[in-house]
C-alpha positions as CSV (number, residue, x, y, z in Angstrom):
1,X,39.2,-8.1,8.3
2,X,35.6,-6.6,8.6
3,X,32.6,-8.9,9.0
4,X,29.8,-8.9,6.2
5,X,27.2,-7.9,9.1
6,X,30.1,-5.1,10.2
7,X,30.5,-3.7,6.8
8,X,26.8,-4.3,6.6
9,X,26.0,-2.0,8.7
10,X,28.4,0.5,8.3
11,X,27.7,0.7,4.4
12,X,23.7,1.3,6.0
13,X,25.3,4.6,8.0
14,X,27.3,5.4,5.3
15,X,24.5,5.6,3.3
16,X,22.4,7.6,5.8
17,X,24.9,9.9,5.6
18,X,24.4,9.9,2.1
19,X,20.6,10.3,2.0
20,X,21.1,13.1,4.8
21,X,23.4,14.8,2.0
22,X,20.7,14.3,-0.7
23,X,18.4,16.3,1.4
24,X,20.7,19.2,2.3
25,X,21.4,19.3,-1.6
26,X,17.4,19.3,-2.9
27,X,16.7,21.9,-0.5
28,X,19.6,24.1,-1.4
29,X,18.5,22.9,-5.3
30,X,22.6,22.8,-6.0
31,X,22.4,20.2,-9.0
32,X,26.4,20.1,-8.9
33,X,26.0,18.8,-5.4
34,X,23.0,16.5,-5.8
35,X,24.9,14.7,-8.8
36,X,28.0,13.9,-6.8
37,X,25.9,12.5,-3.8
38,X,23.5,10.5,-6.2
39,X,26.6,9.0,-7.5
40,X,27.9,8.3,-4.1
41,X,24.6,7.1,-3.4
42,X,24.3,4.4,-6.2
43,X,28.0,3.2,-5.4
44,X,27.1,2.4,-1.7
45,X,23.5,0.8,-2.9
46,X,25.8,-2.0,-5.2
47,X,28.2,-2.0,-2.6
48,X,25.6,-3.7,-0.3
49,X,23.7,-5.2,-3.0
50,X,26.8,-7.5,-3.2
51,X,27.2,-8.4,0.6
52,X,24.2,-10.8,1.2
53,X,25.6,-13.6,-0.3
54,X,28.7,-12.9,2.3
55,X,26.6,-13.1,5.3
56,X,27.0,-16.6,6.4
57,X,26.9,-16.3,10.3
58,X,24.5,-18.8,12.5
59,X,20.8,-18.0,12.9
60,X,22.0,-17.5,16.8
61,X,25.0,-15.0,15.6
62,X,22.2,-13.2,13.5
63,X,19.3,-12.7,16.2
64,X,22.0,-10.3,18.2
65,X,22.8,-8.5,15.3
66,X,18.9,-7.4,14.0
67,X,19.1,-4.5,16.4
68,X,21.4,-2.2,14.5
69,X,20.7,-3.7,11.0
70,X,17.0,-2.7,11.7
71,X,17.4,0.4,13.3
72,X,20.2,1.5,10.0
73,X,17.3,-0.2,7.8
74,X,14.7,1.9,9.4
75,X,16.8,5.2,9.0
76,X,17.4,4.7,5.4
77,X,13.9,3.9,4.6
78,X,12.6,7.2,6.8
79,X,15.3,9.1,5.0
80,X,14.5,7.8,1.4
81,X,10.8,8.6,1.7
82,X,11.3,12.2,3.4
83,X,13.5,12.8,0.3
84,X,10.9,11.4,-2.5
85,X,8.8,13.7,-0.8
86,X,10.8,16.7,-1.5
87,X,11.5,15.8,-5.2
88,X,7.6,14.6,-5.8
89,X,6.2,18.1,-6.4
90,X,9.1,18.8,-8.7
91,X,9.1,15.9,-11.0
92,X,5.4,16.7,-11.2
93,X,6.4,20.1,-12.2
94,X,8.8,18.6,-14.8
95,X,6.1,16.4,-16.0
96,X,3.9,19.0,-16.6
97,X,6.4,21.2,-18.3
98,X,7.1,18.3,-20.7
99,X,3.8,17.7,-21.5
100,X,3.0,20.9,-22.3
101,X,6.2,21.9,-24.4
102,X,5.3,18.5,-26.6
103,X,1.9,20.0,-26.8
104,X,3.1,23.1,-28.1
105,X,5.2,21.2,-30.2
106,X,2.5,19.3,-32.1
107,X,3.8,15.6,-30.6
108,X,2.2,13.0,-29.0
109,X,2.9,12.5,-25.3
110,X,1.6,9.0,-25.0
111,X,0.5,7.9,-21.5
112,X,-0.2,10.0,-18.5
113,X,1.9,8.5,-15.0
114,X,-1.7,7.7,-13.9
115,X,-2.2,5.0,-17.4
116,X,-4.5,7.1,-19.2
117,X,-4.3,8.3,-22.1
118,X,-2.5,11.6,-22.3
119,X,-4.0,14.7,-24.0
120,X,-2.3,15.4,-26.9
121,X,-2.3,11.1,-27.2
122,X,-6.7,11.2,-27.5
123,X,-6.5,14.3,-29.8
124,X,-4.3,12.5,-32.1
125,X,-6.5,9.4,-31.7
126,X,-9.6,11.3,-31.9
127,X,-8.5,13.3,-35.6
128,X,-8.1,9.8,-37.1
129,X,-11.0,8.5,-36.0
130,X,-13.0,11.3,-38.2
């Protein structure tokens, strides 16, 4: 039987693998792929999400086992970040391709990412306030 720490840490490369895979599919922009790796990718995140409450070893046991948990924990985190940076200008994009089709639709768009009130939100405000 695997330890918690073992299977730990392999989910953590497991899911580098995974993030590496996310990256290969935004920059190809193959939405088929990018679906089955998110999937794969939320499977291994509640897959660890349930192992904490496993991990039972001694403090002692635990101080010789940071090293790889904080070099996989390191990975993911670089990983994660370099791929939020490739979908950040898109879902910008997205945004402002909603906003502006719900212009051009008449309807309000409510808040702006930022808090503010969105455009077509202070027009709307603005013509009942006359």
């Amino acid at each position: 039987m695997t330890s918690p720490d073992a299977a730990a840490v392999g989910g953590l490369d497991a899911l580098v693998e995974c993030l590496e895979a996310e990256y290969r599919a935004l920059l190809a922009e193959d939405h088929e792929r990018l679906e089955a790796v998110l999937a794969r990718k939320e499977q291994l995140l509640s897959d660890l999400a349930a192992l904490p409450a496993a991990l039972g070893r001694p403090q002692s046991d635990r101080a010789r086992a940071q090293a790889p948990w904080k070099q996989a924990l390191a990975r993911v985190r670089e990983l994660n970040q370099r791929n939020a940076m490739v979908l950040a200008p898109r879902a910008a994009g997205n945004r402002a391709r909603l906003r502006f089709l719900q212009s051009a639709l008449g309807r309000d768009t409510g808040y702006a990412a930022d808090g503010s009130v969105a455009s077509g939100r202070l027009r709307a405000i603005q013509t009942q306030n006359r």
